[in-house]
C-alpha positions in Angstrom: 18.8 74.6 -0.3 22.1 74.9 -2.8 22.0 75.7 -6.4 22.8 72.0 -6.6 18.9 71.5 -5.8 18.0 74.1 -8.3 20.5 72.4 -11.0 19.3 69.2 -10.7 15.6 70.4 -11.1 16.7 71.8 -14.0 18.8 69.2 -15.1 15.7 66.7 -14.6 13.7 68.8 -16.6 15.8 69.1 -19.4 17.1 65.2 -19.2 13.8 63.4 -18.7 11.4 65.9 -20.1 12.7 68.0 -23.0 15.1 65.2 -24.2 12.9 61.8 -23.2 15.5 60.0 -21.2 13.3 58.3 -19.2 15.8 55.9 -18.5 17.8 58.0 -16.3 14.4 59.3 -14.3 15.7 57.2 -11.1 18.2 59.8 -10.6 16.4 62.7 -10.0 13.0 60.9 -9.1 12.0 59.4 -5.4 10.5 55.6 -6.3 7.6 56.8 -4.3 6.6 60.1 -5.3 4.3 61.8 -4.2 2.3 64.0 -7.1 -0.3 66.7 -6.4 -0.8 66.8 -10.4 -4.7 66.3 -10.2 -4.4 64.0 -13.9 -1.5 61.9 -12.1 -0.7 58.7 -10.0 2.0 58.9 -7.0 5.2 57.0 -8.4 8.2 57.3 -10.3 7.2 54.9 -12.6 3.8 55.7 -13.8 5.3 59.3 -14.1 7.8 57.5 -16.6 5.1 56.0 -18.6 3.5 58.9 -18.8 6.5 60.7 -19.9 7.3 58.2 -22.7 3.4 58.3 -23.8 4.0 62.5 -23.6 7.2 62.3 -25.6 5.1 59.9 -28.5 2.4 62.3 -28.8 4.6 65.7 -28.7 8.0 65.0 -29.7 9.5 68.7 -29.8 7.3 69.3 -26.6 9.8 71.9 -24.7 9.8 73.4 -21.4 12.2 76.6 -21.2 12.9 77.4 -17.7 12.4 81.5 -17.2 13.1 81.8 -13.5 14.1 79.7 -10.5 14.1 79.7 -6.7 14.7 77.6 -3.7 13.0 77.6 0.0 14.4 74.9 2.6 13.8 71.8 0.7 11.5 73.4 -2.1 12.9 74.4 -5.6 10.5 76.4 -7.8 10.9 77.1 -11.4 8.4 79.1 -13.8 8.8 77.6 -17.3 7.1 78.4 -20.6 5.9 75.2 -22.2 5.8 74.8 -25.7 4.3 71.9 -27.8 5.4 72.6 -30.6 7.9 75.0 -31.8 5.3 77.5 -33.2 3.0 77.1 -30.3 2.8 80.2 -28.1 2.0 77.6 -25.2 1.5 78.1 -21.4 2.9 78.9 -18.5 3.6 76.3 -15.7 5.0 77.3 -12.4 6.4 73.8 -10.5 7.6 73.4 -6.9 9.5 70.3 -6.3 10.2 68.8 -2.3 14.3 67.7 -2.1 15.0 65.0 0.3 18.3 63.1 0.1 18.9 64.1 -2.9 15.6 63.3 -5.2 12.7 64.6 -5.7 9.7 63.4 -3.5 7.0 65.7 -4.1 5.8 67.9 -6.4 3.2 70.4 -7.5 2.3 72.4 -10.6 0.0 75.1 -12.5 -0.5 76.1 -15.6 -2.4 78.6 -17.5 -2.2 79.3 -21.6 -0.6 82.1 -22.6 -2.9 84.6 -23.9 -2.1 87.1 -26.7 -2.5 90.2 -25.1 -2.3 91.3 -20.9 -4.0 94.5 -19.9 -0.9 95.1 -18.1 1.3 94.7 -21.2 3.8 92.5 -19.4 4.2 89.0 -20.7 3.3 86.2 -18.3 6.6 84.2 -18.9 
């Protein structure tokens, strides 16, 4: 796996997600793919509409990509989403399966971002 896989995950996120342009979703998105989101339907298209509907709702909705990795055909990122600008948010780690160039699969979890960690360390 290149840092071309890792750019255009992070490219797609930024593009599609943070700036709404669902329009350009078939270039980073398999027609068929496959989500193991439990709240979402396999496709690249219902993933759009769901997207645009997102974008409606939370217009300065971010993610902010804090780390990212690649296995074989697997890119992972670990992002601190934001709905709003003041938001203190959650943190969302995503694994996305490459093939021929897309993405075909992909998995995610999230957990809010609490104010304090017995450890001290943030979570993002």
């Amino acid at each position: 796996m290149s840092s071309h896989q890792v750019h255009l995950v992070s490219e797609y996120l930024e593009t599609v997600w943070n700036q709404g342009q669902t329009d350009l979703a078939d270039k980073y998105l398999a027609a068929d793919l496959i989500q193991h989101n439990p709240n979402l339907p396999d496709g690249r298209e219902p993933l759009v509409e769901f997207i645009k509907g997102f974008r409606k709702q939370l217009p300065d909705a971010r993610f902010e990509i804090k780390r990212s990795a690649s296995s074989g055909d697997l890119v992972f990122v670990h992002t601190h989403f934001r709905a709003t600008a003041t938001d203190r948010g959650s943190v969302v780690v995503e694994i996305f399966r490459l093939e021929g160039g897309l993405i075909v699969e992909h998995w995610d979890v999230r957990d809010e971002i609490p104010e304090t960690t017995v450890s001290g360390h943030d979570v993002v």
